[in-house]
MIGU-218380 format. One record per residue (C-alpha): x, y, z; residue in one letter; chain; residue number from 1. Coordinates in Angstrom, 3 decimals, padded with zeros to 6 digits. Layout:
N
(r (X, Y, Z), "A", "A", NUM)
...
end
This chain:
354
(r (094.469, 075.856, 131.554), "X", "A", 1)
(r (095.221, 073.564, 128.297), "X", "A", 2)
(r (098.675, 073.618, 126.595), "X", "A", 3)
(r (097.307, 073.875, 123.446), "X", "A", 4)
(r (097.512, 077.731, 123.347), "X", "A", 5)
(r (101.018, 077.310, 124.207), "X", "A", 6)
(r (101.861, 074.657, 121.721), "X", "A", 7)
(r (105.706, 075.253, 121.424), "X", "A", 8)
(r (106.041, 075.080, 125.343), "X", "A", 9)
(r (107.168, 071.846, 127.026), "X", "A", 10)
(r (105.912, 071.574, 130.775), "X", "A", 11)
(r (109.419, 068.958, 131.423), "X", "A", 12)
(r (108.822, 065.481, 132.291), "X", "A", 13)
(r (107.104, 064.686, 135.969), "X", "A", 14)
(r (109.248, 065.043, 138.853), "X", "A", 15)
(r (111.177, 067.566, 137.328), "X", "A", 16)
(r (112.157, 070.359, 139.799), "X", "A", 17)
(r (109.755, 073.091, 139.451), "X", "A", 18)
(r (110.179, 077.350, 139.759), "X", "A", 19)
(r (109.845, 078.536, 143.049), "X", "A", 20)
(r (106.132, 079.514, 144.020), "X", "A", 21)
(r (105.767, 083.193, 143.192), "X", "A", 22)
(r (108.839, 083.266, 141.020), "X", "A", 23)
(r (105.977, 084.200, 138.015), "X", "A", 24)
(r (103.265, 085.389, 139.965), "X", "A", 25)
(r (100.983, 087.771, 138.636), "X", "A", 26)
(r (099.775, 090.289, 141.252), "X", "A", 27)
(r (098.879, 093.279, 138.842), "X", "A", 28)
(r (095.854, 093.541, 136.991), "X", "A", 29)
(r (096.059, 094.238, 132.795), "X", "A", 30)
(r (094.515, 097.454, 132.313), "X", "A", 31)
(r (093.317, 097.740, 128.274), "X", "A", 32)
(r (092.826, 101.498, 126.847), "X", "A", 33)
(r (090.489, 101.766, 123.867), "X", "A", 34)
(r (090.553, 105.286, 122.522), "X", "A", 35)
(r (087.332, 105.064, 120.803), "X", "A", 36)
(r (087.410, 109.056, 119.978), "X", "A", 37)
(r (091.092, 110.607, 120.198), "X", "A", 38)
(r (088.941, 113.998, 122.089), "X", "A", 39)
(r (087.396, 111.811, 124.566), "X", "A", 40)
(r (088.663, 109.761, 127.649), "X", "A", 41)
(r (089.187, 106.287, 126.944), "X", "A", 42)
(r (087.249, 103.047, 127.532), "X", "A", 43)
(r (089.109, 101.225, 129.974), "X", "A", 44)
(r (088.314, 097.302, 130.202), "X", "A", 45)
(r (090.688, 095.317, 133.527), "X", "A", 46)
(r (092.252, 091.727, 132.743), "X", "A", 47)
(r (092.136, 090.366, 136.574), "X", "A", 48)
(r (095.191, 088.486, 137.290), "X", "A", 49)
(r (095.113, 084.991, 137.201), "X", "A", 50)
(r (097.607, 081.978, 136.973), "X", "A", 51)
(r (100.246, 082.982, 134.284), "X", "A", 52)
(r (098.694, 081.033, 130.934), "X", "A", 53)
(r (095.627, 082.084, 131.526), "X", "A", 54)
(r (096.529, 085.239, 131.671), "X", "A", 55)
(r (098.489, 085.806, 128.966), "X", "A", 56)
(r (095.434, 084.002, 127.067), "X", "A", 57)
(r (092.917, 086.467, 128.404), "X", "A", 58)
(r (095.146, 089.899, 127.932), "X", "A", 59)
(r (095.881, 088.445, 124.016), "X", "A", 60)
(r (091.975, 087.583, 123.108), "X", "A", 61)
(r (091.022, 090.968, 124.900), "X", "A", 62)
(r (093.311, 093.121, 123.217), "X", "A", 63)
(r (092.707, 090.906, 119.793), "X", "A", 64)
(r (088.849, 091.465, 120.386), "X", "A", 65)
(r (088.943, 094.967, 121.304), "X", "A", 66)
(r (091.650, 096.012, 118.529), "X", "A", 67)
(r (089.443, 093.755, 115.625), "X", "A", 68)
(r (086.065, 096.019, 116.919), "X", "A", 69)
(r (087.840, 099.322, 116.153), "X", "A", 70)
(r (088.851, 097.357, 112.607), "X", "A", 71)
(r (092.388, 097.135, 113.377), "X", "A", 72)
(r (093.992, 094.520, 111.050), "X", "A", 73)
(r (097.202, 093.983, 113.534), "X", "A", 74)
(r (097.415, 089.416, 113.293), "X", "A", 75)
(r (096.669, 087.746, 116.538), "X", "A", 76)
(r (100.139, 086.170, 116.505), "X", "A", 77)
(r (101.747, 089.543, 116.437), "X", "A", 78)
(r (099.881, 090.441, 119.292), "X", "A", 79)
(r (100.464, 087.557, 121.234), "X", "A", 80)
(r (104.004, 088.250, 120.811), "X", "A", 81)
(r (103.706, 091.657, 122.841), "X", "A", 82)
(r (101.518, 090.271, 125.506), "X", "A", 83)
(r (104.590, 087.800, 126.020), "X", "A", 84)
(r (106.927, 090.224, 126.411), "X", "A", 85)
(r (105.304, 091.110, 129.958), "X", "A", 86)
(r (106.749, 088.363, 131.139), "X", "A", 87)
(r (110.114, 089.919, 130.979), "X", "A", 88)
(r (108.649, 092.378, 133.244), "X", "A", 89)
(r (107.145, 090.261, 135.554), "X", "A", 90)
(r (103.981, 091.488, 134.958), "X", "A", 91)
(r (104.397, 095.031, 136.548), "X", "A", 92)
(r (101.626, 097.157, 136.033), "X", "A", 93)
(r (100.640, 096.130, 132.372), "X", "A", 94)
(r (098.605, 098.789, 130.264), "X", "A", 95)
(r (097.903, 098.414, 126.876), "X", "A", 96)
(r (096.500, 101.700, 124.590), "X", "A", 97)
(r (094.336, 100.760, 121.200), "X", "A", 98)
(r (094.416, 103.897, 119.179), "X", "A", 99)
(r (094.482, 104.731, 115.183), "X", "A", 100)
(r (091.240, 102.509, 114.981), "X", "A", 101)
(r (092.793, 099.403, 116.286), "X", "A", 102)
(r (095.781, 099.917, 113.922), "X", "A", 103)
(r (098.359, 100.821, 116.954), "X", "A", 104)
(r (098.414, 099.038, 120.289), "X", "A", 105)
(r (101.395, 100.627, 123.021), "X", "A", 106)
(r (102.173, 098.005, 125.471), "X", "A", 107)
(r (103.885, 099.391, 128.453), "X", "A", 108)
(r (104.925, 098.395, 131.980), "X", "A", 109)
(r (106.946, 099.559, 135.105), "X", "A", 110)
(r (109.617, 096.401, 134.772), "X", "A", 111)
(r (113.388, 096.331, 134.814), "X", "A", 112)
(r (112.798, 097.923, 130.927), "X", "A", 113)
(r (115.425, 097.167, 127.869), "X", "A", 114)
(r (118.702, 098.394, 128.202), "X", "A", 115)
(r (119.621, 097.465, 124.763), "X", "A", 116)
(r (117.002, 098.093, 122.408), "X", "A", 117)
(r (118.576, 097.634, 119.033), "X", "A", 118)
(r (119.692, 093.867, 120.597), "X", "A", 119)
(r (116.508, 093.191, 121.563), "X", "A", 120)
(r (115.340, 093.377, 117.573), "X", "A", 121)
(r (117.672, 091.119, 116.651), "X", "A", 122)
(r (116.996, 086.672, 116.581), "X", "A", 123)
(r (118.713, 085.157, 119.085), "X", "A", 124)
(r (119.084, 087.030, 121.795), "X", "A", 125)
(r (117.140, 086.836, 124.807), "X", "A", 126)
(r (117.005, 087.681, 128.548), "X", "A", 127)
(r (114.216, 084.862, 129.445), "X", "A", 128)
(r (115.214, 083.252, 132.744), "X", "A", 129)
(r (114.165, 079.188, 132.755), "X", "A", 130)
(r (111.006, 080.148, 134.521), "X", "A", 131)
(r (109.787, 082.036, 132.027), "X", "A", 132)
(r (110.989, 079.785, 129.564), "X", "A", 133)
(r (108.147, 077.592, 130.993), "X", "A", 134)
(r (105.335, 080.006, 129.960), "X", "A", 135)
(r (107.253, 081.936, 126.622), "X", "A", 136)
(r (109.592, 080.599, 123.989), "X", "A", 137)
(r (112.542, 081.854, 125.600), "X", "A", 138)
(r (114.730, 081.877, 121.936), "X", "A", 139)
(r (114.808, 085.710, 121.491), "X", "A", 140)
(r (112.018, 085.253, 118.619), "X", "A", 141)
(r (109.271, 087.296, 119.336), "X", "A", 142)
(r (109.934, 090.964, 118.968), "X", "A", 143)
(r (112.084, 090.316, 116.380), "X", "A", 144)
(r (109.013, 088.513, 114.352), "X", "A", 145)
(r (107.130, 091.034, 115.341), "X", "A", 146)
(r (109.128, 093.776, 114.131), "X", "A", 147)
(r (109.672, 091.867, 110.784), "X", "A", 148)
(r (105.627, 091.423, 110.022), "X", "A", 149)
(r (105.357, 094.707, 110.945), "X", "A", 150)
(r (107.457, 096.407, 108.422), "X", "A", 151)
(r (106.942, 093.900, 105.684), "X", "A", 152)
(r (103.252, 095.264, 106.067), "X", "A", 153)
(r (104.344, 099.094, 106.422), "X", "A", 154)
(r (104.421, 099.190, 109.348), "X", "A", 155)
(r (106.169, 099.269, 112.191), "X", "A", 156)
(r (107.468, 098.374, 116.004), "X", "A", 157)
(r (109.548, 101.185, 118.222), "X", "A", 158)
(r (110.801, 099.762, 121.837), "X", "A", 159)
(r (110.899, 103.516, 124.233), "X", "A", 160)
(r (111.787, 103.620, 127.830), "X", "A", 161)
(r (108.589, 104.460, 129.998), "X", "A", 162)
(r (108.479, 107.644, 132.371), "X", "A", 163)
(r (109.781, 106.175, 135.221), "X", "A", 164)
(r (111.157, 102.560, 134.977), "X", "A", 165)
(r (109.876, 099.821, 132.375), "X", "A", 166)
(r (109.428, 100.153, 128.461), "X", "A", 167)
(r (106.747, 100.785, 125.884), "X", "A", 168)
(r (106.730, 098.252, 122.462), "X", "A", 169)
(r (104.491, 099.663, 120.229), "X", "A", 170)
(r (103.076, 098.241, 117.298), "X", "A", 171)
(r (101.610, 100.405, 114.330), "X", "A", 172)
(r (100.163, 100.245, 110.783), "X", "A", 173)
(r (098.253, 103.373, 110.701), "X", "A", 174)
(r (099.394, 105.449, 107.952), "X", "A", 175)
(r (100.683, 109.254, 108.213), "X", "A", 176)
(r (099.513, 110.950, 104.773), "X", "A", 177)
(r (102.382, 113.091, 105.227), "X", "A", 178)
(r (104.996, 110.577, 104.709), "X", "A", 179)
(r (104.393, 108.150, 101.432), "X", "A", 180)
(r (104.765, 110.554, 098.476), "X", "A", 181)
(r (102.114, 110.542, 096.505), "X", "A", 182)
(r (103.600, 108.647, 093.427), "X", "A", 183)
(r (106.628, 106.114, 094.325), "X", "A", 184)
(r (108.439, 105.129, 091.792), "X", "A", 185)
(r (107.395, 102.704, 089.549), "X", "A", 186)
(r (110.617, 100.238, 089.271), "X", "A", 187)
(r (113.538, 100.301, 091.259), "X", "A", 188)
(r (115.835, 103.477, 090.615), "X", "A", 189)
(r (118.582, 101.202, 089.579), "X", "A", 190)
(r (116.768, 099.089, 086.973), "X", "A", 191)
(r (115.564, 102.422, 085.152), "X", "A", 192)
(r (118.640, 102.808, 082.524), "X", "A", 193)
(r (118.035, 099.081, 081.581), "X", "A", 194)
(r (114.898, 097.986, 080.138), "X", "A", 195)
(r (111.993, 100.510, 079.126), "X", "A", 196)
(r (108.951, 100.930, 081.897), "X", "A", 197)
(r (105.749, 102.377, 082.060), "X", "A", 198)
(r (102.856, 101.492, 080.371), "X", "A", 199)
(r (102.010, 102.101, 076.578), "X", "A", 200)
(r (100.550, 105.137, 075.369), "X", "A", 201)
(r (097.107, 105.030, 075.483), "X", "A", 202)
(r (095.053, 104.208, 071.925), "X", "A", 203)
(r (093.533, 107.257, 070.639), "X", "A", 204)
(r (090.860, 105.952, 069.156), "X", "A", 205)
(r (088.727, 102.724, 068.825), "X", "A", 206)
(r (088.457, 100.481, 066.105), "X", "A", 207)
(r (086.423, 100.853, 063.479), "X", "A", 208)
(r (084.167, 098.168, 063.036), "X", "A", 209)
(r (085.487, 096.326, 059.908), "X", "A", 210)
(r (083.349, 096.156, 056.763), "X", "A", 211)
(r (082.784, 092.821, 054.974), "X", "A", 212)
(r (085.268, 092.245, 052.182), "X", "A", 213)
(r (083.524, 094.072, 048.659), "X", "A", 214)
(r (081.566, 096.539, 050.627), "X", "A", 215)
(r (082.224, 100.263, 050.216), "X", "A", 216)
(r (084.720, 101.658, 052.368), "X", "A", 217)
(r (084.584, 105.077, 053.826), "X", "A", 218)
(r (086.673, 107.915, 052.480), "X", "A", 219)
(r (090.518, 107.855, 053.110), "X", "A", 220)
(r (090.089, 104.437, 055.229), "X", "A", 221)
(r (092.835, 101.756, 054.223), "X", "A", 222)
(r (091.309, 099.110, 051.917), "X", "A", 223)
(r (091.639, 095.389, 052.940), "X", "A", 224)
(r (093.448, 093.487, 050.213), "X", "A", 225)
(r (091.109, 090.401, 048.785), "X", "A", 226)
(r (091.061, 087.630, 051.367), "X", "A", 227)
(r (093.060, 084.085, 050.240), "X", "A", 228)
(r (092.391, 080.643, 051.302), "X", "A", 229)
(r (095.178, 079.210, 053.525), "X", "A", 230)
(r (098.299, 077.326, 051.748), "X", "A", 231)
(r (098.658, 074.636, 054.070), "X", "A", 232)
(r (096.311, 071.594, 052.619), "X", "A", 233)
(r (094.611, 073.187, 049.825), "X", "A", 234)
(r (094.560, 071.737, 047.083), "X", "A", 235)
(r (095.894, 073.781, 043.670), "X", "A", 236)
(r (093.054, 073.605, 041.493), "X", "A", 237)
(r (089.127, 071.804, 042.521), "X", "A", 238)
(r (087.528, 069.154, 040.619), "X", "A", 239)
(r (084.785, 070.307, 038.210), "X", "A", 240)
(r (081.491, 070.663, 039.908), "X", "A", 241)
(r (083.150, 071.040, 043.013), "X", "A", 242)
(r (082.564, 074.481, 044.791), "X", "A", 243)
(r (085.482, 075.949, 046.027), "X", "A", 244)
(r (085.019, 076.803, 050.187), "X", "A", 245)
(r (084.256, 080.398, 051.148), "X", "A", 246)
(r (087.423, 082.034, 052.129), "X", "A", 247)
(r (087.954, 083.185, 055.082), "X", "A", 248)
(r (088.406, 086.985, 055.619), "X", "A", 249)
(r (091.639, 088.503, 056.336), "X", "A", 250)
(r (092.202, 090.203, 059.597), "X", "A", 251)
(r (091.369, 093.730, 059.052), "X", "A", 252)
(r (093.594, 096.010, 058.603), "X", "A", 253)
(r (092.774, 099.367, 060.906), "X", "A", 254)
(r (094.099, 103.049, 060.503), "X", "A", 255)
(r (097.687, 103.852, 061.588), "X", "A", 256)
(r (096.655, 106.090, 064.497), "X", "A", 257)
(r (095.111, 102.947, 066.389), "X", "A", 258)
(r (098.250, 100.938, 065.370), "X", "A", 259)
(r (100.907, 103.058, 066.054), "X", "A", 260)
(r (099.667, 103.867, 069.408), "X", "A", 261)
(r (101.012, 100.232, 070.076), "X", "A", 262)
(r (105.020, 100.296, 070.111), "X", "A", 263)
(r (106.543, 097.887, 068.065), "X", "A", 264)
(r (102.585, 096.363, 066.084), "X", "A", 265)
(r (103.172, 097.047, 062.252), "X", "A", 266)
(r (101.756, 099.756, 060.562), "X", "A", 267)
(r (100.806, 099.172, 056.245), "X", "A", 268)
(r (103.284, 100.947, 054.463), "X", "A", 269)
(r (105.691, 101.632, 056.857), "X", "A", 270)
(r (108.820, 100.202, 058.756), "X", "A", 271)
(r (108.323, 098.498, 062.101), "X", "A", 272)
(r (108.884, 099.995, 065.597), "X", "A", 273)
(r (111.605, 100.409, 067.525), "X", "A", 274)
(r (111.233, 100.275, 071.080), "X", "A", 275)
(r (111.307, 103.270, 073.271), "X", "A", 276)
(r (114.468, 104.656, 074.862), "X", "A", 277)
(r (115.205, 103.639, 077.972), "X", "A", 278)
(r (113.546, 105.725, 080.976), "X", "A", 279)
(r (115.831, 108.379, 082.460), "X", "A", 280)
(r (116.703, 108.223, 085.900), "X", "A", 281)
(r (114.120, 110.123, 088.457), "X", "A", 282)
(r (113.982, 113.981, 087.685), "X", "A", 283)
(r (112.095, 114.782, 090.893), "X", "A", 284)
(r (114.433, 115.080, 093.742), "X", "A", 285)
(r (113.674, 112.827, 097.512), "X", "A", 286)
(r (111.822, 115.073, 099.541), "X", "A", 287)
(r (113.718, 116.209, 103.115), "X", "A", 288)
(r (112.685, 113.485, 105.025), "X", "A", 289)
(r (113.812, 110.603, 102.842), "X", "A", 290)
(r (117.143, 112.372, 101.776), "X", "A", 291)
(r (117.638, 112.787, 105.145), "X", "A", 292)
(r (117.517, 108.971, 105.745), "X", "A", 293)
(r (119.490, 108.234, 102.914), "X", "A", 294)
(r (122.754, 110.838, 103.852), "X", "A", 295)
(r (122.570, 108.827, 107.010), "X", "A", 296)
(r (122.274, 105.195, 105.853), "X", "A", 297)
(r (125.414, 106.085, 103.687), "X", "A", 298)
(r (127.290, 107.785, 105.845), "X", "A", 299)
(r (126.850, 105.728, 108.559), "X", "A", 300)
(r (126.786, 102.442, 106.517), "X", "A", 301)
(r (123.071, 101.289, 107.630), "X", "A", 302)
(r (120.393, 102.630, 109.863), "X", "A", 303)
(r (117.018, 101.713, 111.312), "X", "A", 304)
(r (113.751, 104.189, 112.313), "X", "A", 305)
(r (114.493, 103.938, 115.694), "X", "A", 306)
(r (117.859, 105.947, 115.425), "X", "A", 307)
(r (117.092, 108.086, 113.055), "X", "A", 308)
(r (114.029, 109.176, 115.549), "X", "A", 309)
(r (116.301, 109.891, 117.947), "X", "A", 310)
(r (118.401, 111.411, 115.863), "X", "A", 311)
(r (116.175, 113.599, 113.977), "X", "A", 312)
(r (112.645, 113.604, 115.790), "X", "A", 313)
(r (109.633, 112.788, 114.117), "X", "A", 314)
(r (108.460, 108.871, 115.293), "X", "A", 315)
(r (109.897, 105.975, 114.560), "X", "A", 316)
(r (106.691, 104.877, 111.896), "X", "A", 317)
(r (107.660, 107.828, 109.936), "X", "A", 318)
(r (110.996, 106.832, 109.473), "X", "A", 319)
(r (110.017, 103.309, 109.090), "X", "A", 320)
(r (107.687, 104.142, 106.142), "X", "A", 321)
(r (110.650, 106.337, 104.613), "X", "A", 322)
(r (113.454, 103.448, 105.006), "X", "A", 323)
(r (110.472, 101.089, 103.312), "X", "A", 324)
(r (110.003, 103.671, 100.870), "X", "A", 325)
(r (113.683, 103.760, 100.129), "X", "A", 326)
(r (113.989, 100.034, 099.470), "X", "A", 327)
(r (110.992, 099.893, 096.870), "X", "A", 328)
(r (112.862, 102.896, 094.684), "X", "A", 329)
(r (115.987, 100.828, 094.601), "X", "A", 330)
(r (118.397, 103.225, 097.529), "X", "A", 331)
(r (118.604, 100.604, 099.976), "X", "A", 332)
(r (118.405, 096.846, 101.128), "X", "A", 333)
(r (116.595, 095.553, 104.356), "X", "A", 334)
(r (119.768, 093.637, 105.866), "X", "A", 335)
(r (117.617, 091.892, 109.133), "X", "A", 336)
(r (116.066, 094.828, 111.389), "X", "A", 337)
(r (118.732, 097.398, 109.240), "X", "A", 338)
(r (119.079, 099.126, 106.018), "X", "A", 339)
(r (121.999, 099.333, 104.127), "X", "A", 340)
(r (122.254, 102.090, 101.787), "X", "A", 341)
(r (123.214, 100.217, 097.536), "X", "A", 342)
(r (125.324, 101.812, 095.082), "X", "A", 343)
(r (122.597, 103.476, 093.270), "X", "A", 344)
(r (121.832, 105.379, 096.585), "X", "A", 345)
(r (125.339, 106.156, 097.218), "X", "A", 346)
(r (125.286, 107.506, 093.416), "X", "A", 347)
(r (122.374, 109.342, 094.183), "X", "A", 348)
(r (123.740, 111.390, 096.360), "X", "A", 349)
(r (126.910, 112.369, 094.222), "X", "A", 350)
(r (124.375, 113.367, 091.560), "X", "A", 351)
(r (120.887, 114.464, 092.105), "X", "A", 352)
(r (118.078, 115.341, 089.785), "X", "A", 353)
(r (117.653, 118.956, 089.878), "X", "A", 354)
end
């Protein structure tokens, strides 16, 4: 099998002492679940085990292929990173589920699992012995990437023990319509007592087409005043004989309505626009789930989906869309794999909307 797949792994320079034969042997077969219909058994397609590379090459473009044909939009690389992780488990019974469309893959096996499963989110730490290290990274990189794209996409990646012995990573961008609200907010809770938002009112009318200057004007529209040439290199009076140019029109002048729906354009006749006031704070309240996630990030000084899960049901993709949903209105900051509840959350809290 070429190295190129495997571009960050180094093989060690010949003669260097090699793992013990076995050490990374695969003996159990990859067993890939596509739940074409969610009322129907699933297709089941069988990675044969091979040498370890090849492998891992053959379970990542099978799952890849099989995901992209239900139009899942999960990246190859993320993938990849999960099909890695089986090396941790030595390759013990490996299944992998496609559901949601290709949108959420559960990779599973009957390993030694993952004691600590908030560590195992975080860069840097890693359990990969120096055989693996010969097939994998071996930095503690790959979950945590994986975690990352996941959420920055909406997403998100839960770690579970399996029924009896190993783990379950799952990956997952399907959406739950009874999550996102149906408006978020449209600029950061704690920007909305500085500078006005939203979009200007809507004109209520088009403009009129404007009549040449001297033409009859219909009843109660504003007159344009008589056109003059430009200042700026005219001359103050032309030579005899000498036409003087045709002057160029004025910009019309249109009724006030069509103006004024404009803050701050001039109207004839009267003063110019002041800006709106400032936008009040939200006056709809956070639905349970997301106050729920915000008592806790503030009480407990940061929080992730996985705990809350645990701690209030529901899956961990809920929660992760509600934490996500919290950082866009302005409540919290992503600190790494956490979030951290800001000031304007904390004041939230002491305060309201009713």
């Amino acid at each position: 099998m070429a190295d190129s797949f495997y571009p960050f792994v180094e093989n060690g320079p010949e003669g260097a002492p090699q793992a013990p034969e076995g050490a990374m042997e695969v003996r159990s077969p990859t067993r890939v679940a596509v739940y074409d219909d969610a009322a129907a058994a699933p297709r089941v397609v069988v990675v044969e085990p091979s040498d370890v590379r090849t492998y891992l090459e053959e379970v990542t473009a099978t799952v890849n292929r099989l995901a992209k044909e239900q139009g899942g939009s999960i990246p190859f690389t993320v993938i990849r990173e999960c099909v890695e992780n089986l090396v941790h488990a030595y390759f013990t019974a490996p299944t992998v589920s496609i559901l949601d469309g290709g949108d959420t893959i559960r990779f599973s096996d009957q390993g030694p699992g993952i004691a600590d499963k908030r560590l195992a989110l975080e860069y840097g730490t890693s359990s990969a012995t120096e055989e693996m290290k010969r097939y994998i990274r071996g930095v503690g990189s790959g979950l945590p990437y994986a975690s990352q794209y996941m959420e920055d996409k909406g997403g998100s990646l839960t770690i579970e023990d399996n029924i009896q012995g190993g783990c379950v990573v799952t990956i997952s961008l399907a959406a739950e319509g009874d999550v996102w609200p149906v408006q978020a907010p449209a600029a950061p809770y704690a920007a909305q007592a500085g500078a006005p938002t939203g979009n200007p009112v809507p004109m209520t009318q088009p403009p009129a087409a404007a009549a040449p200057y001297g033409a009859p004007q219909p009843y109660g529209s504003p007159y344009p005043a008589a056109p003059t040439a430009p200042a700026y290199g005219q001359p103050a009076a032309y030579p005899a004989g000498y036409p003087a140019p045709y002057p160029s029109p004025a910009a019309p002048v249109y009724p006030a309505p069509y103006l004024s729906a404009y803050p701050g354009a001039p109207t004839p006749g009267l003063p110019a626009q002041t800006a709106p006031a400032p936008a009040q704070p939200m006056s709809e309240p956070l639905n349970s789930r997301q106050l729920q996630a915000l008592q806790h990030l503030v009480a407990a000084g940061s929080g992730g989906a996985s705990e809350l899960a645990e701690l209030y049901g529901s899956s961990a993709p809920t929660w992760s869309r509600t934490l996500s949903w919290l950082a866009k209105a302005g409540f919290a900051v992503k600190q790494g794999q956490r979030y951290v509840p800001t000031q304007a959350g904390a004041a939230y809290l002491s305060a309201p909307p009713r």
